[in-house]
N, C-alpha and C positions, 0 to 999 in steps of 0.2 A: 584815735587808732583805727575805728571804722571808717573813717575817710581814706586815711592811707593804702587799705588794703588792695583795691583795687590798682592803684597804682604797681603798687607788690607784685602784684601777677602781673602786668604788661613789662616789668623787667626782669620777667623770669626766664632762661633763656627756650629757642621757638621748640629745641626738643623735647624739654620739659613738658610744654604745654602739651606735642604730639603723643607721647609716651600718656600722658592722661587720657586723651582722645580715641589713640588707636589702639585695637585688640590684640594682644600677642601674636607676632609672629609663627604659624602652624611650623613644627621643625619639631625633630625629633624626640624634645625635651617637654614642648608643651602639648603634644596632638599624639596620641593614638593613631599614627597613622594606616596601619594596620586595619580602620575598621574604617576608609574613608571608602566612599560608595564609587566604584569605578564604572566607568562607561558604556556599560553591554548594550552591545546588539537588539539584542532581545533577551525578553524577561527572564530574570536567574532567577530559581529558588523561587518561585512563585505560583507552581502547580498547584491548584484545587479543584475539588471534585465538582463543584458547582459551576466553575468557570471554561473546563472541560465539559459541561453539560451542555452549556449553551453555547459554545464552539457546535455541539454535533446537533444542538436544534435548529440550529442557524444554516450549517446543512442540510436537515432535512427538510426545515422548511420550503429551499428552494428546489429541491428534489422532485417533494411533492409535488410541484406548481407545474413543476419544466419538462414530466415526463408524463404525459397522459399517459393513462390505457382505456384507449377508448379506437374503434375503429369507425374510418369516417370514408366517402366517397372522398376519392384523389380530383374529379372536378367540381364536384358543389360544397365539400366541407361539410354534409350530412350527414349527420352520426345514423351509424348503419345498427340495426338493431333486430333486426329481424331475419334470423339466420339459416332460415328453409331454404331461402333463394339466393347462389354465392353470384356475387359481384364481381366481377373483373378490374375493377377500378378499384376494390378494396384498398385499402393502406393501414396504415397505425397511424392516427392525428398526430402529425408532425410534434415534436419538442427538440428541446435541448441535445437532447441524447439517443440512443437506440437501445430498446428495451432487450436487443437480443444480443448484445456485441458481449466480446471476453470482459474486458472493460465492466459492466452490468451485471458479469456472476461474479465480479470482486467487489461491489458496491452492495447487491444481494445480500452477501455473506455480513459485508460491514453493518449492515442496517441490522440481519441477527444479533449478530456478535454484540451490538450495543443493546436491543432490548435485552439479551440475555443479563447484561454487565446492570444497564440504570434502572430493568424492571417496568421498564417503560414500553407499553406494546405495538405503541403507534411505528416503529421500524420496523420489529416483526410484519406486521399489516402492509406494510410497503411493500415486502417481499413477497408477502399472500399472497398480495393482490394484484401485482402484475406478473406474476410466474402464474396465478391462477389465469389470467387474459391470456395467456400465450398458451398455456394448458386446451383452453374453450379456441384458440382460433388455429391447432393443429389439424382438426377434422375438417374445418371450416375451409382451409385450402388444400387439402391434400389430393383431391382429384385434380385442382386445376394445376399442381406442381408435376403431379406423374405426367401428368399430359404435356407438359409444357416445362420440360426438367431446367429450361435456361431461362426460364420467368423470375423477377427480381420479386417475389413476392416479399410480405412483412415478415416467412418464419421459412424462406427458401434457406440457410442455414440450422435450423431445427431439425427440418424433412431432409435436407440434402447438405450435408456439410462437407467443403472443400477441403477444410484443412484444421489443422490443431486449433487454431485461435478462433473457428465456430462452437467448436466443440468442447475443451475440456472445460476453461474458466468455469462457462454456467453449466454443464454438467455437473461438477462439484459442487456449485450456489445450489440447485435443483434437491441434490440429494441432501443436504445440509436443510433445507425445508421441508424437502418431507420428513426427516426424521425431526425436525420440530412442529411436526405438526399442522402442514400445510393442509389448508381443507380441499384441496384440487386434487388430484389422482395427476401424479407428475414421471409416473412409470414411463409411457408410452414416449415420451424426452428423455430422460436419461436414459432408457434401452436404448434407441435410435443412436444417440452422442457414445454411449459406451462401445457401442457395435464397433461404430466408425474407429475408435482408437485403437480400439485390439486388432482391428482386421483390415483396416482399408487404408489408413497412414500410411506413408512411405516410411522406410526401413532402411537400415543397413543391412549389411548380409548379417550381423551378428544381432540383430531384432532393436540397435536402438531406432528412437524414432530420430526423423530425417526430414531435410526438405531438399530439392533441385534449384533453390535459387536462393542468394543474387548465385553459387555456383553447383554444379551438381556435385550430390552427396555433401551437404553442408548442415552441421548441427548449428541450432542456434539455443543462445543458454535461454531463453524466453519457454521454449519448447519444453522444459523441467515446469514451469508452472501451470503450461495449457495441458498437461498428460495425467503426471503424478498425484494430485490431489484430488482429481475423478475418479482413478484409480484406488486409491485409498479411501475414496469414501465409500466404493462399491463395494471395497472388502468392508468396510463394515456395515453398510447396509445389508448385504446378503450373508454374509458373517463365509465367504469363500476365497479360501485362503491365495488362490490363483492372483487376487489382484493384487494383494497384498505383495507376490512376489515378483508382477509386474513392478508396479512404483516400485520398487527394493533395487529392484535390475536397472532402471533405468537411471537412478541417480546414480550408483557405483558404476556405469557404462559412460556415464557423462563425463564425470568425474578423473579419471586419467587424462583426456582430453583438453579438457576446459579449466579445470584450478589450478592455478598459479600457489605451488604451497609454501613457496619465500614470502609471496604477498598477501597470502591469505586472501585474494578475489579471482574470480575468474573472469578470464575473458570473454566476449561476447559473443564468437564464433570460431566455428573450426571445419576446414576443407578437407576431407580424406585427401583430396589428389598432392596437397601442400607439402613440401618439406618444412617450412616455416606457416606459421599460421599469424594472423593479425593479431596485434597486442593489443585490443580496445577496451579497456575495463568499464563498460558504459553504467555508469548507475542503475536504471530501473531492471535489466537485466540480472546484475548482482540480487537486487531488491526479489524480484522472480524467484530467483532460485533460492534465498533463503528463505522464502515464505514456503520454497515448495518444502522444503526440510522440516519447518515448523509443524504441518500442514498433516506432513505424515507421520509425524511421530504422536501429532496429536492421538490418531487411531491407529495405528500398528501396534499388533499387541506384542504386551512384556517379554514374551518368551520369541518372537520371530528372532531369528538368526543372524537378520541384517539389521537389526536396531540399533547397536553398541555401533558399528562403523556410520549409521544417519549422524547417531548423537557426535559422535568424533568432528564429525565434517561440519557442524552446526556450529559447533563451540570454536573449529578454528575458522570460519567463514566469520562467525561473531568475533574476534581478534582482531581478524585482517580490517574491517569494520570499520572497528574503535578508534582503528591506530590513523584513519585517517578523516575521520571527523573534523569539520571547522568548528573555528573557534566559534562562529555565531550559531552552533548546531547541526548546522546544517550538513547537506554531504554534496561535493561537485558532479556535473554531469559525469566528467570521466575520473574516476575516483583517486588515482595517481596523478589526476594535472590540473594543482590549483588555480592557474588561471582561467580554466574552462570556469561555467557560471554555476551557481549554486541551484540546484533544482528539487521540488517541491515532492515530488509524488514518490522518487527513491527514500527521501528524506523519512517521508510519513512512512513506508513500508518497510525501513527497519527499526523505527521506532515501535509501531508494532510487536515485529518479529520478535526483538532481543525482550522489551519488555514480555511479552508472553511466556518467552521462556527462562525470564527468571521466575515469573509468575508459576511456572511450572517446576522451576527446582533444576530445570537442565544449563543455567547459567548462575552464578555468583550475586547477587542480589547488591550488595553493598560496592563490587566490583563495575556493573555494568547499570544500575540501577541512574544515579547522576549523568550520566549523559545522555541516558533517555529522556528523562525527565527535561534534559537541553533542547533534545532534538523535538519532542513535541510541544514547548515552548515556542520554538523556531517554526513550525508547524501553524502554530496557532495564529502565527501574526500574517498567514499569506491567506486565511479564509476572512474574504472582506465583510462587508454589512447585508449585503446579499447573500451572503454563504455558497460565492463561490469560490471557487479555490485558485487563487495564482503563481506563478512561476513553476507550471506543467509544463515539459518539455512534451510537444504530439506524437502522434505515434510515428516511431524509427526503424527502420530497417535495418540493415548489417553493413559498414561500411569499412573499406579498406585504408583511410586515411583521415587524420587528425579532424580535418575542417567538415568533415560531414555532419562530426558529434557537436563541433564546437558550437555550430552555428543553428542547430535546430529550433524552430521556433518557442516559444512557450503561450501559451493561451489557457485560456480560461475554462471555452468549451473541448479543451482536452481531456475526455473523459476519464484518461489512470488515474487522475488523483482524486477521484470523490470515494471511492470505495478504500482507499489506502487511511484515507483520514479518518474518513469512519470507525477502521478498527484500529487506527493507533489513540484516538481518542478513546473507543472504549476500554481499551486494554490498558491506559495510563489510567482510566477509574477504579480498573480493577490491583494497579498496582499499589496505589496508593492506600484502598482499601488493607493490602494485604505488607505491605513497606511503608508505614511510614518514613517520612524525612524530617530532619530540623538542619539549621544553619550551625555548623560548625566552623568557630575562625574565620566568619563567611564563607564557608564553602558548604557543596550541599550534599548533605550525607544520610545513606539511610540508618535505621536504626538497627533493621532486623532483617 
């Protein structure tokens, strides 16, 4: 009978045999399909504090490297150190970036904002110590700037600022370090930058602020984050309430003009002479102006008059938002038109934003909490091994037609997005700290 059996099974028929061999068909009766792992983009449901850490050290590190503050002769490269006798060839040893751009008071503030969040002092210390270098080389060139007011010097926007974008960003970084503590005396800067925006900006007739190009009398929405947050940090630096009602005025002045309240975004500029104004809803723009909302409610106090209408405008700028998030996290250059390409530095600056403000109680937590945690997931995968950051859209001007936005470059040494990352990394540490999440049904939900 042991002889025969083998035979037995060679006349069994071939599906029998397959049916032993092969694994149940996955269908609806044998598989849980519901819990099969689907395709994403980038990482779902995989935020931790620790791997957010090293995302923003991986940043800082190259930070460090790529920004001296050191000043060196412009022909021999020798560090200049001896500051009785000024130099005409003076410079900032060349790096990566420019220690004084808008750009550097959003990165500033990011480098705080994270030692504040990981306890870590080494970001603070970045911001010390090169607002402290620009502190030491204000006196350093200031005769040779009076004398010579069209000299490209290393701090000729410091001493002499042309316009919003010298001025407000790192006035606000500035004052945001002295009140933590900066060991430099950083008064003699921010007077200078605060002067310039109350009194020397171009204006409309009705005081908002303004620029003449690319048309005259043209608001541009960028302009809400170079003003409003200087402002508000000066009301609360000097605790005088003027500025406070500056920044107030200026976003309820923007605001008729520029928000789209069907779509919850606003556009990117607006022509007094216009009967129609361009429809461009450009990402980092939007990104601007809700930080600058953020920004100010952070320090506008409880009882100011104009708070409840900031908070209004926040919560439905965060709507307009949400509702057009991709699916891999991320948000498109121009925010209504998916085929435009996905970009990096808007992406990380409402990740931030919303995150802080649920952080803060002024957004829904369990509401707007999951797609933060997408978008700096999506974030995370564009800071390479170097910890720079890719798919920056450079810096953009105002344009009247589709292909200007479509096509703007993205690079690397595009300096918006290192400060943007900064603080939507630290503000996702600080979420998670305070919202937990677990996977529910696989989807990712907070608890609290």
């Amino acid at each position: 009978m042991k002889k025969l059996l083998p035979l037995a099974l060679l006349l069994l028929p071939a599906t029998a045999l397959r049916a032993q061999t092969t694994p149940p068909k996955a269908n609806d009766t044998t598989t849980p399909l519901h819990l099969l792992k689907p395709d994403y983009p980038v990482p779902y449901g995989q935020a931790k504090a620790e791997d957010v850490q090293q995302v923003l050290d991986r940043v800082y590190n190259y930070l460090n490297a790529a920004t001296p503050a050191e000043l060196v002769d412009k022909k021999t490269n020798a560090a200049i150190t001896d500051r009785r006798k000024f130099n005409p060839e003076a410079i900032i040893k060349p790096g990566d970036f420019r220690l004084t751009s808008y750009e550097w008071g959003v990165t500033y503030a990011g480098m705080l904002r994270a030692s504040e969040v990981t306890g870590d002092p080494k970001y603070a210390a970045y911001t010390f110590s090169r607002t402290k270098f620009l502190a030491e080389l204000v006196p350093y060139f200031r005769a040779y700037q009076t004398a010579h007011p069209e000299a490209n010097t290393p701090v000729r926007s410091v001493l002499q600022p042309h316009a919003l974008d010298d001025a407000g960003a790192i006035c606000a970084a500035l004052i945001k370090a002295q009140r933590a503590g900066a060991p430099a005396d950083l008064r003699p800067m921010i007077t200078n930058f605060m002067d310039f925006i109350m009194t020397k900006e171009y204006r409309l007739p009705d005081g908002t602020l303004a620029r003449n190009r690319p048309q005259p009398n043209t608001l541009w929405l960028d302009d809400l984050y170079m003003s409003v947050p200087a402002l508000a940090q000066m009301g609360k630096l000097t605790g005088e309430r003027r500025y406070y009602d500056e920044a107030v005025k200026q976003v309820t002045q923007f605001v008729p003009r520029m928000f789209d309240e069907g779509k919850g975004l606003y556009r990117h500029g607006w022509v007094q002479d216009m009967a129609e104004h361009p429809e461009f809803h450009w990402a980092r723009a939007n990104g601007w102006a809700i930080l600058t909302k953020v920004e100010l409610l952070d320090v506008l106090p409880a009882d100011h008059p104009g708070r409840p209408a900031v908070l209004k405008l926040l919560r439905a700028h965060a709507r307009g938002l949400a509702d057009r998030q991709a699916g891999s996290g991320f948000w498109h250059q121009l925010l209504d038109r998916p085929d435009s390409y996905l970009e990096t530095s808007a992406t990380a600056i409402y990740c931030y934003a919303i995150a802080h403000a649920i952080n803060q109680g002024w957004l829904d937590a369990k509401v707007y909490g999951p797609m933060t945690l997408l978008a700096w997931n999506a974030v995370s995968t564009k800071v390479n091994a170097q910890g720079q950051v890719e798919g920056v859209c450079v810096g953009t001007g105002m344009g009247f037609d589709p292909a200007f936005y479509y096509y703007r470059p993205v690079n690397v040494y595009a300096a918006h997005g290192y400060g943007p990352v900064l603080l939507a990394g630290a503000e996702i540490m600080q979420l998670l700290k305070q919202h937990p999440y677990n996977i529910n049904d696989s989807s990712v939900q907070l608890l609290k």
